[in-house]
mmCIF entry with sequence, helices, sheets and N, C-alpha, C, O atoms, coordinates in Angstrom:
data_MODEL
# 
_entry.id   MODEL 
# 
_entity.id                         1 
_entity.type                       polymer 
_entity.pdbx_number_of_molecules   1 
# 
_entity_poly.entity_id                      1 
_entity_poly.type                           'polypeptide(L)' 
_entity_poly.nstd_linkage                   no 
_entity_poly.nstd_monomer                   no 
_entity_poly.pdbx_seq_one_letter_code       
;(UNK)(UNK)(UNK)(UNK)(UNK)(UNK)(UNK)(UNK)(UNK)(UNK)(UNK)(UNK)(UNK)(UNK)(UNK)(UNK)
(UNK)(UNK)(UNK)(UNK)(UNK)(UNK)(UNK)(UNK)(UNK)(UNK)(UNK)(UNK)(UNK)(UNK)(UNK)(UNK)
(UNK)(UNK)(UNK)(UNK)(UNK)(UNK)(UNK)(UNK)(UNK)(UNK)(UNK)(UNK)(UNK)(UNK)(UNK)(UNK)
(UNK)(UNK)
;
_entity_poly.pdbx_seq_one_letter_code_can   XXXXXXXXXXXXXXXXXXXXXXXXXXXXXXXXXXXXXXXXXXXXXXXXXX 
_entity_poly.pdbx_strand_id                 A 
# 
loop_
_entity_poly_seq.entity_id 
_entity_poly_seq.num 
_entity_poly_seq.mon_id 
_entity_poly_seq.hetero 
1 1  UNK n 
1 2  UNK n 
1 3  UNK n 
1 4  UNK n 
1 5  UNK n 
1 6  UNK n 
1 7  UNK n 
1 8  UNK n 
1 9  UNK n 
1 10 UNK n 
1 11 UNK n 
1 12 UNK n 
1 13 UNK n 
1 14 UNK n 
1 15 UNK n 
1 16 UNK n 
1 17 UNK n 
1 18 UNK n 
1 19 UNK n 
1 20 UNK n 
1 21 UNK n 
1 22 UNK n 
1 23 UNK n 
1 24 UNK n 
1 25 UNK n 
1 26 UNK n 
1 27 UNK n 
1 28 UNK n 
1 29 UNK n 
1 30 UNK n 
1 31 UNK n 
1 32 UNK n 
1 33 UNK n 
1 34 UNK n 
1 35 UNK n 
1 36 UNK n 
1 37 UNK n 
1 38 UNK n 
1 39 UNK n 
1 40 UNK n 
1 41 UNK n 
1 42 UNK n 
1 43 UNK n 
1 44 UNK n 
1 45 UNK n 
1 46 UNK n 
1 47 UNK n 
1 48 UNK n 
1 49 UNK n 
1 50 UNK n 
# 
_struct_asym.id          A 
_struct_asym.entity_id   1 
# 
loop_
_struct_conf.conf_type_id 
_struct_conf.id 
_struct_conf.pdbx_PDB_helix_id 
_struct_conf.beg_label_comp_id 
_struct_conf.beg_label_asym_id 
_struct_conf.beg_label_seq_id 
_struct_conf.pdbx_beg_PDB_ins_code 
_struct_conf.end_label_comp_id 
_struct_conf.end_label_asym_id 
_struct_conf.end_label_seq_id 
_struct_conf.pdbx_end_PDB_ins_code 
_struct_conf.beg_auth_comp_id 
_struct_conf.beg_auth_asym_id 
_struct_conf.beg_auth_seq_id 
_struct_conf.end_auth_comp_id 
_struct_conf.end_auth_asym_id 
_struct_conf.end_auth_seq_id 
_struct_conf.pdbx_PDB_helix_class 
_struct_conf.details 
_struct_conf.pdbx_PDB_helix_length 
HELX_P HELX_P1 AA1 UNK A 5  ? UNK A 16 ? UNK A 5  UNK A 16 1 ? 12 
HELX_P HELX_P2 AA2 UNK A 39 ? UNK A 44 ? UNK A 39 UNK A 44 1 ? 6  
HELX_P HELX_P3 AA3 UNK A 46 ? UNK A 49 ? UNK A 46 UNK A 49 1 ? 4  
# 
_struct_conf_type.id          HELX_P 
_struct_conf_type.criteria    ? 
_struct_conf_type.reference   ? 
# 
_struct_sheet.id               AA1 
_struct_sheet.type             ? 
_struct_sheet.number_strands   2 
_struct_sheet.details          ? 
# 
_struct_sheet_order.sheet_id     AA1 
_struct_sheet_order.range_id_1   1 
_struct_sheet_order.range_id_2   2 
_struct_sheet_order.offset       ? 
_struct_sheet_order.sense        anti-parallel 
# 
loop_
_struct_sheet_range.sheet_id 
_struct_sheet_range.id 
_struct_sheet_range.beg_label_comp_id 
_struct_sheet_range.beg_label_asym_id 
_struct_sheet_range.beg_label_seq_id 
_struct_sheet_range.pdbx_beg_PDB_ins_code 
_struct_sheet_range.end_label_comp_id 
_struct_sheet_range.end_label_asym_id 
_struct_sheet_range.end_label_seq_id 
_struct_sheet_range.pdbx_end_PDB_ins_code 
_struct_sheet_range.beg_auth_comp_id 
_struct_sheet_range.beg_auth_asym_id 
_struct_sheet_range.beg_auth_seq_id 
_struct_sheet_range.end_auth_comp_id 
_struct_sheet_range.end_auth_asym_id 
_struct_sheet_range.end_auth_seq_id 
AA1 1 UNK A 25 ? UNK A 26 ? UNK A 25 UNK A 26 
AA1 2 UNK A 29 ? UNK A 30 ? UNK A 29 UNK A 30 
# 
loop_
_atom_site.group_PDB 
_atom_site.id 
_atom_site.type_symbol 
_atom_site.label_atom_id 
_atom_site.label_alt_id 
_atom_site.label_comp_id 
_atom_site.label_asym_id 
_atom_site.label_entity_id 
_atom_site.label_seq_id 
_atom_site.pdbx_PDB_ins_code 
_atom_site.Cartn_x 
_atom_site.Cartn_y 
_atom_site.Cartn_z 
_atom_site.occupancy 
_atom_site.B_iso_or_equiv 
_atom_site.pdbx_formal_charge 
_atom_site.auth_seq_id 
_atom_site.auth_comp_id 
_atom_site.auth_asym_id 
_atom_site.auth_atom_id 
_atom_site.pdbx_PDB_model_num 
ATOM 1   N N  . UNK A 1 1  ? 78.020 17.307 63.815 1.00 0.00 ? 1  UNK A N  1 
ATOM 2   C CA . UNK A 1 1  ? 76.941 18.261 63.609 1.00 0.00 ? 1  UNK A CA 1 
ATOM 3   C C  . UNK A 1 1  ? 77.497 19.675 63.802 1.00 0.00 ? 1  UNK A C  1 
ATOM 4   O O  . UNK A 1 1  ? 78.185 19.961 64.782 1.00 0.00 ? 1  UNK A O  1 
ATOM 5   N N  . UNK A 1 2  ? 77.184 20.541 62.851 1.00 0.00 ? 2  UNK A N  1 
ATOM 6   C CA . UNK A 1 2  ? 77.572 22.036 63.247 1.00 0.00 ? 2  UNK A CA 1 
ATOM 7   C C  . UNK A 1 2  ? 77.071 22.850 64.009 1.00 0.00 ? 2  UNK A C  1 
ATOM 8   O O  . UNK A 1 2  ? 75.842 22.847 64.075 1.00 0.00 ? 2  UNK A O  1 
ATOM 9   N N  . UNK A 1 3  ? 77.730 23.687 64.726 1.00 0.00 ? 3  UNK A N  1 
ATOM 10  C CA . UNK A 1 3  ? 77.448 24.679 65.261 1.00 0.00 ? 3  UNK A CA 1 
ATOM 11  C C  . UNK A 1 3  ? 76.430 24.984 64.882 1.00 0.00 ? 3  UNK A C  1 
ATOM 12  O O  . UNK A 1 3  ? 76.140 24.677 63.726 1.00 0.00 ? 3  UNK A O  1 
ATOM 13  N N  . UNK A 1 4  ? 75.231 25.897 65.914 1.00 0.00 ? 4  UNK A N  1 
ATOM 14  C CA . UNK A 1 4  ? 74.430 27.397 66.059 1.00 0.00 ? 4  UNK A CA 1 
ATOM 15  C C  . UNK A 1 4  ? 74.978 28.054 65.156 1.00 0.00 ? 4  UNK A C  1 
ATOM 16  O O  . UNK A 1 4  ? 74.095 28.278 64.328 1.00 0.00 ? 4  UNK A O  1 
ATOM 17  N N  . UNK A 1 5  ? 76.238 28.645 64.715 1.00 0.00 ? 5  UNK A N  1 
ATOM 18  C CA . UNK A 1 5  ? 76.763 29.715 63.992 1.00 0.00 ? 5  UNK A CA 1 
ATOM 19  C C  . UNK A 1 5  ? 76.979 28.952 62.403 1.00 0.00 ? 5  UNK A C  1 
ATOM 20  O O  . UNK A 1 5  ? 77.166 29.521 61.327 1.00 0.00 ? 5  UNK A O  1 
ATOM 21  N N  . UNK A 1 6  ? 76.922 28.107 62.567 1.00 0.00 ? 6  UNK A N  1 
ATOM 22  C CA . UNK A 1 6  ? 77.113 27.663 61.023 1.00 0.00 ? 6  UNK A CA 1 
ATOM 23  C C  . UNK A 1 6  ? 75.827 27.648 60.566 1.00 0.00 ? 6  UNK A C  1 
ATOM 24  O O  . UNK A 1 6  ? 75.739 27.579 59.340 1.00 0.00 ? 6  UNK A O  1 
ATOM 25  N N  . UNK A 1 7  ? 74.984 27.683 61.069 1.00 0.00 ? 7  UNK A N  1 
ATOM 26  C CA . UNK A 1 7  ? 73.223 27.834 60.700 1.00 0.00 ? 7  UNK A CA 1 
ATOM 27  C C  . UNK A 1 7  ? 72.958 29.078 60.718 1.00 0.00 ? 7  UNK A C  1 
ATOM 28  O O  . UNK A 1 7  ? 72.053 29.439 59.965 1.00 0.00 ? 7  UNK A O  1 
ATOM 29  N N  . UNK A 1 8  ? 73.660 30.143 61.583 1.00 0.00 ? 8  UNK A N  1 
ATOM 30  C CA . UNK A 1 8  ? 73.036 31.451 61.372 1.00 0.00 ? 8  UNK A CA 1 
ATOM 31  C C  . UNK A 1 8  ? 74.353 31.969 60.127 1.00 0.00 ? 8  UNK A C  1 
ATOM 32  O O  . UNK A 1 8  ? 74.112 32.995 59.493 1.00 0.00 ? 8  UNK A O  1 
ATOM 33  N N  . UNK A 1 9  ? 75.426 31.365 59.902 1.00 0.00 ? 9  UNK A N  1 
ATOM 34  C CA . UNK A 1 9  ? 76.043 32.263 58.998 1.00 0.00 ? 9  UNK A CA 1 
ATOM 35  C C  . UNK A 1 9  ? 75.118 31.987 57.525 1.00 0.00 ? 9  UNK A C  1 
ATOM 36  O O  . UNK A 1 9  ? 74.956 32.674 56.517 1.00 0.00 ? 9  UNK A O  1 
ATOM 37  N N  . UNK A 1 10 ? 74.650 30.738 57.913 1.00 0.00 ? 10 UNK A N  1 
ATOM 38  C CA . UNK A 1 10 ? 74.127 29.937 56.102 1.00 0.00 ? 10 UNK A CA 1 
ATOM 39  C C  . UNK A 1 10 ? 72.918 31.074 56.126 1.00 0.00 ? 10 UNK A C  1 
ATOM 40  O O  . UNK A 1 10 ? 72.796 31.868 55.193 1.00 0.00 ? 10 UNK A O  1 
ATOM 41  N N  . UNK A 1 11 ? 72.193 31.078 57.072 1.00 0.00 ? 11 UNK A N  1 
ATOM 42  C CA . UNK A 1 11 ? 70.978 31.854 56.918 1.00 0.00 ? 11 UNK A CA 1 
ATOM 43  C C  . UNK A 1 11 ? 70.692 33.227 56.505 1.00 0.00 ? 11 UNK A C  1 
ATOM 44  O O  . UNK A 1 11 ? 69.942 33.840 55.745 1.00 0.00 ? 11 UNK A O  1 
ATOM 45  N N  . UNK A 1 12 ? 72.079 33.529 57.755 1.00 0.00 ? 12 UNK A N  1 
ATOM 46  C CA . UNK A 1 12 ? 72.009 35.449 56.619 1.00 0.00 ? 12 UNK A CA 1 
ATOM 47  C C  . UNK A 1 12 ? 72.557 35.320 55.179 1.00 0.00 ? 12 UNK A C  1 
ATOM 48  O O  . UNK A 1 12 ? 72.097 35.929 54.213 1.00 0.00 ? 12 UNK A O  1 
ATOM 49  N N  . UNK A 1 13 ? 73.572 34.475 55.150 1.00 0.00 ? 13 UNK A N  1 
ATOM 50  C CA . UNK A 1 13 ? 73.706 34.399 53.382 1.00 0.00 ? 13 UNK A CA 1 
ATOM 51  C C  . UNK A 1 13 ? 72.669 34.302 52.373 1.00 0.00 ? 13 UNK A C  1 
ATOM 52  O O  . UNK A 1 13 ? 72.655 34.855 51.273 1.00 0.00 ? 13 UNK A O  1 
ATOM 53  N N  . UNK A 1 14 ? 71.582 33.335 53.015 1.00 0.00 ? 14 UNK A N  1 
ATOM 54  C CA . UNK A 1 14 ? 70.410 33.233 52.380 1.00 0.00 ? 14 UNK A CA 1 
ATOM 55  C C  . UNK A 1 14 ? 69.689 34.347 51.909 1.00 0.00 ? 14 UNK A C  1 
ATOM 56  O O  . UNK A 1 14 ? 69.278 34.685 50.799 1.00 0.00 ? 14 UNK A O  1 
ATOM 57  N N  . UNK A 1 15 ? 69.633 34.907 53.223 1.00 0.00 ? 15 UNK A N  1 
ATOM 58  C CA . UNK A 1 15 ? 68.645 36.505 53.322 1.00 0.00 ? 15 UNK A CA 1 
ATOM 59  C C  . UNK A 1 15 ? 69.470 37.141 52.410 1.00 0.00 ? 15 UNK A C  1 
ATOM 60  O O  . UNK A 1 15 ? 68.921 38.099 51.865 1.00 0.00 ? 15 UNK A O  1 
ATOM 61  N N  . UNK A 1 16 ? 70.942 36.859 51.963 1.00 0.00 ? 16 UNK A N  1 
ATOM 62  C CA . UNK A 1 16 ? 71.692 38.495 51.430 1.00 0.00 ? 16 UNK A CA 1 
ATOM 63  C C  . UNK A 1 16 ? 71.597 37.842 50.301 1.00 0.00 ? 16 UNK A C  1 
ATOM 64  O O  . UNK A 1 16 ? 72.116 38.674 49.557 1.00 0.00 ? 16 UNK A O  1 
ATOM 65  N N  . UNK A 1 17 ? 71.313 36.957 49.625 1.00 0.00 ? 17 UNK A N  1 
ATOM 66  C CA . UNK A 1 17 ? 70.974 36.425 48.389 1.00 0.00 ? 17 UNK A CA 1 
ATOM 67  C C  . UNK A 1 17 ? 72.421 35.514 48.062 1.00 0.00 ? 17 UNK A C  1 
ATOM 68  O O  . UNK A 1 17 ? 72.256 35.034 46.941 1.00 0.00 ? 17 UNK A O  1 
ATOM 69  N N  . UNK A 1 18 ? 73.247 35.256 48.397 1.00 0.00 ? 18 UNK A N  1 
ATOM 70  C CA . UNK A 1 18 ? 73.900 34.174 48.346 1.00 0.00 ? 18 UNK A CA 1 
ATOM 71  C C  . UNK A 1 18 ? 73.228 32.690 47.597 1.00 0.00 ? 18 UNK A C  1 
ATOM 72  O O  . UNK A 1 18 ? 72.131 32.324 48.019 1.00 0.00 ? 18 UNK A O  1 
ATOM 73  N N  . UNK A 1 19 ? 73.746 32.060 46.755 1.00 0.00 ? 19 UNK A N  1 
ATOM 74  C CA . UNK A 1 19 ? 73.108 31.329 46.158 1.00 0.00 ? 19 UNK A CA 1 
ATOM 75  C C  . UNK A 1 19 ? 74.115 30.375 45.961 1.00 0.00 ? 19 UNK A C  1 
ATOM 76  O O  . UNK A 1 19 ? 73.778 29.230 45.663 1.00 0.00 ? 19 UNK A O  1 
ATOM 77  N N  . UNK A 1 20 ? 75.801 30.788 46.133 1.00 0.00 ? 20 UNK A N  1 
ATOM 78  C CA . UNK A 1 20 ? 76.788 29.604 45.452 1.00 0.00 ? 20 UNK A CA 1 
ATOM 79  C C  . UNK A 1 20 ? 78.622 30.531 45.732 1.00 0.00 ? 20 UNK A C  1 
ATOM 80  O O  . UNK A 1 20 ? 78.881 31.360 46.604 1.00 0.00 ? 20 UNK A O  1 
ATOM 81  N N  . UNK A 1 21 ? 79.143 30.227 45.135 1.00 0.00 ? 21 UNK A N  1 
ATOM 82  C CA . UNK A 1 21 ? 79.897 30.503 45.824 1.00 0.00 ? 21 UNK A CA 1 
ATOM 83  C C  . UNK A 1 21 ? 81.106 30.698 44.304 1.00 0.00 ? 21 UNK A C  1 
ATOM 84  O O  . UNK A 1 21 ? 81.463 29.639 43.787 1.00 0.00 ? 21 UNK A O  1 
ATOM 85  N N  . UNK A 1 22 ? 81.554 31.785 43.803 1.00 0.00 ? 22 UNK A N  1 
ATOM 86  C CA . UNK A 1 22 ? 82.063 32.854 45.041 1.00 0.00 ? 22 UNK A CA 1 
ATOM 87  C C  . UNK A 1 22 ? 80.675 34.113 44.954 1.00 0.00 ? 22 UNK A C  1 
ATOM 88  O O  . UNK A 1 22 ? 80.249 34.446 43.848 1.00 0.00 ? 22 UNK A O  1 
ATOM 89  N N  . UNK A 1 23 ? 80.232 34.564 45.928 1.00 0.00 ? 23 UNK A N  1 
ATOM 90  C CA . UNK A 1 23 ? 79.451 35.562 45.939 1.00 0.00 ? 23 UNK A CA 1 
ATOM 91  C C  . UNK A 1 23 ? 80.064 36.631 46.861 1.00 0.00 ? 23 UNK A C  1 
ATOM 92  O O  . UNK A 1 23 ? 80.317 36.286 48.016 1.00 0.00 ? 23 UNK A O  1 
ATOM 93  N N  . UNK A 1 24 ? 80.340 37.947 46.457 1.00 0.00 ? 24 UNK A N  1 
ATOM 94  C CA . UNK A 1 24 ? 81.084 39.142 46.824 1.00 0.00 ? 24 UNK A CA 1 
ATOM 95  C C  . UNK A 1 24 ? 79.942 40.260 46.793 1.00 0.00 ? 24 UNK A C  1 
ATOM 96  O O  . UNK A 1 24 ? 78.934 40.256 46.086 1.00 0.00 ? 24 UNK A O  1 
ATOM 97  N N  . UNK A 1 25 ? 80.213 40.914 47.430 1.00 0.00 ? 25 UNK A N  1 
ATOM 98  C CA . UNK A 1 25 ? 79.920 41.916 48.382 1.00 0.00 ? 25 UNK A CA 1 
ATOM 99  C C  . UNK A 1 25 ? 80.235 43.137 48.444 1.00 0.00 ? 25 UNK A C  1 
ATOM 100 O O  . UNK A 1 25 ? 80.714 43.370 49.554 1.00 0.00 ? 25 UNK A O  1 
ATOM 101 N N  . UNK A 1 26 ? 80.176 44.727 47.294 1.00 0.00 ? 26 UNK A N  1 
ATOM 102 C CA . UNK A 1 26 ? 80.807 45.925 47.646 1.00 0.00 ? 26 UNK A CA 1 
ATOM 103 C C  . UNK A 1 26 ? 80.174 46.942 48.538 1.00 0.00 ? 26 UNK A C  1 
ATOM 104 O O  . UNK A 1 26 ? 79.063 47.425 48.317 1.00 0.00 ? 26 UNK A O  1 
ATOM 105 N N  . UNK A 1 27 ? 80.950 47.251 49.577 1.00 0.00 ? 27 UNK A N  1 
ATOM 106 C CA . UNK A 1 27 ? 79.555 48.035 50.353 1.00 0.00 ? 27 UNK A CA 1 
ATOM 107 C C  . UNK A 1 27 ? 78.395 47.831 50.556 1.00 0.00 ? 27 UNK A C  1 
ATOM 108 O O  . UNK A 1 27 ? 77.452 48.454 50.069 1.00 0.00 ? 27 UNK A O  1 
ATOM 109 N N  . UNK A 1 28 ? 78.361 47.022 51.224 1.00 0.00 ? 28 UNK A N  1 
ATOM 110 C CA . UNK A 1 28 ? 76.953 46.235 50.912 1.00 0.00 ? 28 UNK A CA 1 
ATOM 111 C C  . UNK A 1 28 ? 76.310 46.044 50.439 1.00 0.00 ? 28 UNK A C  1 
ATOM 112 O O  . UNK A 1 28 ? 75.163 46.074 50.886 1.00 0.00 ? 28 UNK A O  1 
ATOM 113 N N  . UNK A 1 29 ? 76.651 45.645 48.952 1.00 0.00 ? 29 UNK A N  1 
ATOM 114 C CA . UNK A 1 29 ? 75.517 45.174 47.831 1.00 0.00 ? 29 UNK A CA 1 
ATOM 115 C C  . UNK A 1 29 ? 75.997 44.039 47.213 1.00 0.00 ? 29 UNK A C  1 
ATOM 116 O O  . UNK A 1 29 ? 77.216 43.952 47.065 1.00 0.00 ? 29 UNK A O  1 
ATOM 117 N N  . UNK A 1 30 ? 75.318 43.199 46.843 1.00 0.00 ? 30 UNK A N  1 
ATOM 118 C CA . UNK A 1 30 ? 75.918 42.267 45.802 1.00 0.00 ? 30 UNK A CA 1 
ATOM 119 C C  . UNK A 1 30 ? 76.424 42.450 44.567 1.00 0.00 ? 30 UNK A C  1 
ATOM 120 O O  . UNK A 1 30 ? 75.671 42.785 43.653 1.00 0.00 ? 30 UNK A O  1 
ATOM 121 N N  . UNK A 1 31 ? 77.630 42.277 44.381 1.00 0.00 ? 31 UNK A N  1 
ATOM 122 C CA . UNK A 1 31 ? 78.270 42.301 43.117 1.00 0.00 ? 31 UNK A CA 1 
ATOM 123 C C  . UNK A 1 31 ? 77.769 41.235 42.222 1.00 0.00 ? 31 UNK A C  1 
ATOM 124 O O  . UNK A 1 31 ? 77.641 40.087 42.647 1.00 0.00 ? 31 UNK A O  1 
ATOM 125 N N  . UNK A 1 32 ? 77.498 41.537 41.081 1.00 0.00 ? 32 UNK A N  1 
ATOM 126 C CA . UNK A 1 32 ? 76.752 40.662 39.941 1.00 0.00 ? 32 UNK A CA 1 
ATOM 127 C C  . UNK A 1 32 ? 77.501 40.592 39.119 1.00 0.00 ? 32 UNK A C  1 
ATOM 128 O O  . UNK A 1 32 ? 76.996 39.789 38.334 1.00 0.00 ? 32 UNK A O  1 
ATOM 129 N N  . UNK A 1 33 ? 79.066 41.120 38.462 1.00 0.00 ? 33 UNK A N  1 
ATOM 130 C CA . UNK A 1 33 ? 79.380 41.794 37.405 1.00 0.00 ? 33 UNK A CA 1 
ATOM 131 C C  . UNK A 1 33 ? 80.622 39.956 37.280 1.00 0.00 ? 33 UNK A C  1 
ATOM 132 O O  . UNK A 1 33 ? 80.672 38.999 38.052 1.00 0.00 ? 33 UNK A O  1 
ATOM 133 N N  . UNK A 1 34 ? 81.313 40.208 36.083 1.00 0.00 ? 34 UNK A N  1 
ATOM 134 C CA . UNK A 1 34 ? 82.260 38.975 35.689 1.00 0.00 ? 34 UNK A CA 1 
ATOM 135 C C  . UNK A 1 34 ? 83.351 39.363 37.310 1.00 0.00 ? 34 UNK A C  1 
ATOM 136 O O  . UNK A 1 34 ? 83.216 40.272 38.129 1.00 0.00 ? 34 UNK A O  1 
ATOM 137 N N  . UNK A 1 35 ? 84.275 38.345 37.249 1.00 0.00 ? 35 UNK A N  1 
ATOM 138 C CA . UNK A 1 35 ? 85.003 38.026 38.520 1.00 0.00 ? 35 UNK A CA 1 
ATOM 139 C C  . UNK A 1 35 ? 86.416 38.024 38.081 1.00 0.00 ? 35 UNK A C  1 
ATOM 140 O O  . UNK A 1 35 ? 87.311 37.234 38.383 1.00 0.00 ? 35 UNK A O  1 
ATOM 141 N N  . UNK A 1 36 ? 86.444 39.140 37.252 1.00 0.00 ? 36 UNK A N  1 
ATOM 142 C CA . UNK A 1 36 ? 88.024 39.668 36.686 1.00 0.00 ? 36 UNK A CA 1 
ATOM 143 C C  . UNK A 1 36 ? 88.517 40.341 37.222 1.00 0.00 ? 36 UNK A C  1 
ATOM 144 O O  . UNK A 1 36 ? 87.795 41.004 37.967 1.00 0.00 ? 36 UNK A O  1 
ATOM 145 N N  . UNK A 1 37 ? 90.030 40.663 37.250 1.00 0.00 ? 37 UNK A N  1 
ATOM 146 C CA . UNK A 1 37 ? 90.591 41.477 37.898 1.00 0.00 ? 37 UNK A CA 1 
ATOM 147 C C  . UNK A 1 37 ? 90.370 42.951 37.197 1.00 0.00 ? 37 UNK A C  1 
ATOM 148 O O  . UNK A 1 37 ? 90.677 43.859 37.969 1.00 0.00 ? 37 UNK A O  1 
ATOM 149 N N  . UNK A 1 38 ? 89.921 43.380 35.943 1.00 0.00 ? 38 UNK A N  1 
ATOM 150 C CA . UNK A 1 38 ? 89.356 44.513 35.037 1.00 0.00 ? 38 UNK A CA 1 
ATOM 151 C C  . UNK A 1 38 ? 87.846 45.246 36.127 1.00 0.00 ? 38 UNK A C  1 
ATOM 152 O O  . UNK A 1 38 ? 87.756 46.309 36.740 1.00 0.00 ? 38 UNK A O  1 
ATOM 153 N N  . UNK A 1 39 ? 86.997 44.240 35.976 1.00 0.00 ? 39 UNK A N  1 
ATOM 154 C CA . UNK A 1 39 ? 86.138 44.220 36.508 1.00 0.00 ? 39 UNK A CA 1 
ATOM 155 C C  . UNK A 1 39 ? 85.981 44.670 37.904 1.00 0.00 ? 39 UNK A C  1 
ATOM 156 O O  . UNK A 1 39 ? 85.574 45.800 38.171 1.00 0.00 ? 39 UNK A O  1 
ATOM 157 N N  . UNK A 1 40 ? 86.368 43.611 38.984 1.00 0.00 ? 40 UNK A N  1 
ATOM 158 C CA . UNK A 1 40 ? 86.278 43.788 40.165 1.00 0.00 ? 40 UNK A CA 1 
ATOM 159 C C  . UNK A 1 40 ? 87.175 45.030 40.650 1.00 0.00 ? 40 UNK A C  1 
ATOM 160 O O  . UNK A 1 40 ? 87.007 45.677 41.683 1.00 0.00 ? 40 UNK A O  1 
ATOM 161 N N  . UNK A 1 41 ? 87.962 45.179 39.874 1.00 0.00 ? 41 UNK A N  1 
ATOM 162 C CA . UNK A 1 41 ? 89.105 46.674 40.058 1.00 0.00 ? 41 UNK A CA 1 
ATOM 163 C C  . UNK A 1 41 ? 87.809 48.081 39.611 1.00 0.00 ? 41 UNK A C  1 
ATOM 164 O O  . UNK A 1 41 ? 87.799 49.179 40.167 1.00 0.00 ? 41 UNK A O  1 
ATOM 165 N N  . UNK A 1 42 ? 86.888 47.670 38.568 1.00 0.00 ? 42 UNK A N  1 
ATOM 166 C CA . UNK A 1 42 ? 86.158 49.003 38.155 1.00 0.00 ? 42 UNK A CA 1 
ATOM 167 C C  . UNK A 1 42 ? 85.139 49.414 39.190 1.00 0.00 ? 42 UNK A C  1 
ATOM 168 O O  . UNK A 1 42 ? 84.613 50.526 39.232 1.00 0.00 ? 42 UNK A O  1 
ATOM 169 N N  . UNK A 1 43 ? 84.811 47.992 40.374 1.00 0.00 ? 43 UNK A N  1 
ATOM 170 C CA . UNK A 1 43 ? 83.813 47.866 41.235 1.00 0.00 ? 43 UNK A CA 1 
ATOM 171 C C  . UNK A 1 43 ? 84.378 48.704 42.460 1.00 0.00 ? 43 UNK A C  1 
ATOM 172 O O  . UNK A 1 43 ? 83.778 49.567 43.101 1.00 0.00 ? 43 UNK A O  1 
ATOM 173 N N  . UNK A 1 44 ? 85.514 48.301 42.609 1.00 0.00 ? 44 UNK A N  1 
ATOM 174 C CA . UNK A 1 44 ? 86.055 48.338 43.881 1.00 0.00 ? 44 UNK A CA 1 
ATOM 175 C C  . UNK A 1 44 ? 86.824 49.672 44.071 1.00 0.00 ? 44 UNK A C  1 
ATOM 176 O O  . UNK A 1 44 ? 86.868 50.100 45.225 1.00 0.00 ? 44 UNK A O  1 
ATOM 177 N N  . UNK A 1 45 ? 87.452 50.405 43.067 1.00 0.00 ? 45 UNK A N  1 
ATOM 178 C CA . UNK A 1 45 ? 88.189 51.473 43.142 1.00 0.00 ? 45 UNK A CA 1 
ATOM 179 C C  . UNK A 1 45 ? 87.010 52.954 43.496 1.00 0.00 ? 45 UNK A C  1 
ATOM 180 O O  . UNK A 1 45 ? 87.460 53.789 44.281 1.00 0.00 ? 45 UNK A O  1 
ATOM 181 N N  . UNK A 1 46 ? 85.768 53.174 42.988 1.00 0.00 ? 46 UNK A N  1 
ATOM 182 C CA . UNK A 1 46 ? 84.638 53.891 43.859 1.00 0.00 ? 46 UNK A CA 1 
ATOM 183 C C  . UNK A 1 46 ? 84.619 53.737 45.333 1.00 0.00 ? 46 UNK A C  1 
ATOM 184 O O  . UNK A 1 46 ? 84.593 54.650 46.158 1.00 0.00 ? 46 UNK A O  1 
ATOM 185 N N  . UNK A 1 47 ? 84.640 52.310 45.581 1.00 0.00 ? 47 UNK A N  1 
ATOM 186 C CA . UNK A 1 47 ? 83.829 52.361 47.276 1.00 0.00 ? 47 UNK A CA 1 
ATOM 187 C C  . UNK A 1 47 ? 85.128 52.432 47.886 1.00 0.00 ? 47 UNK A C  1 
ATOM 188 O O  . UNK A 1 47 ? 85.155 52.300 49.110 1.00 0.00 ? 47 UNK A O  1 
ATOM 189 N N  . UNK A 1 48 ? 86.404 52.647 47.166 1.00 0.00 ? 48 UNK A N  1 
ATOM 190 C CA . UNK A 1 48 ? 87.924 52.619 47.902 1.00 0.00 ? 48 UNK A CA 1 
ATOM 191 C C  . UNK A 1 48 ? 88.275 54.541 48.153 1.00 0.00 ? 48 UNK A C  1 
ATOM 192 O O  . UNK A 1 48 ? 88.940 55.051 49.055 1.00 0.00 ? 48 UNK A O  1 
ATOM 193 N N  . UNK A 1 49 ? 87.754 55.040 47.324 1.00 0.00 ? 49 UNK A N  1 
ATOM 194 C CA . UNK A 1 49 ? 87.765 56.374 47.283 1.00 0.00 ? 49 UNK A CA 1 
ATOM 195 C C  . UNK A 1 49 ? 86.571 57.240 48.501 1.00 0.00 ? 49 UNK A C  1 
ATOM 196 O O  . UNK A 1 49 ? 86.814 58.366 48.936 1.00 0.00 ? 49 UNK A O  1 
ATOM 197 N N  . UNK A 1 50 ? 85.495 56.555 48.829 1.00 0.00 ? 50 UNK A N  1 
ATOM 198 C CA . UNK A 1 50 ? 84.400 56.936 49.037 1.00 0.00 ? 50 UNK A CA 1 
ATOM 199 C C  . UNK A 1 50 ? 84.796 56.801 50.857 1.00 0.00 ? 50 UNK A C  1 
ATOM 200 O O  . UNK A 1 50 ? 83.947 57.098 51.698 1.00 0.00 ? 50 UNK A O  1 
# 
């Protein structure tokens, strides 16, 4: 049986909209966009500057 913490990690995932996996995260928002390196580079190079 799992941990207390394996129930609260599933749960805030829930709350942060997690639905499956891989689900990513920029600055705290959910990334929605394709899971390319084009892509996740156009996401990620803003909140790397910021």
């Amino acid at each position: 049986m799992p941990g207390p913490w394996v129930e609260a990690g599933f749960n805030a995932a829930v709350r942060s909209g997690v639905r499956g996996t891989p689900t990513l995260f920029v600055n705290g928002e959910r990334y929605r966009g394709q899971v390319g390196v084009a892509e996740l580079s156009a996401a990620l190079d803003p909140a790397l500057t910021s």
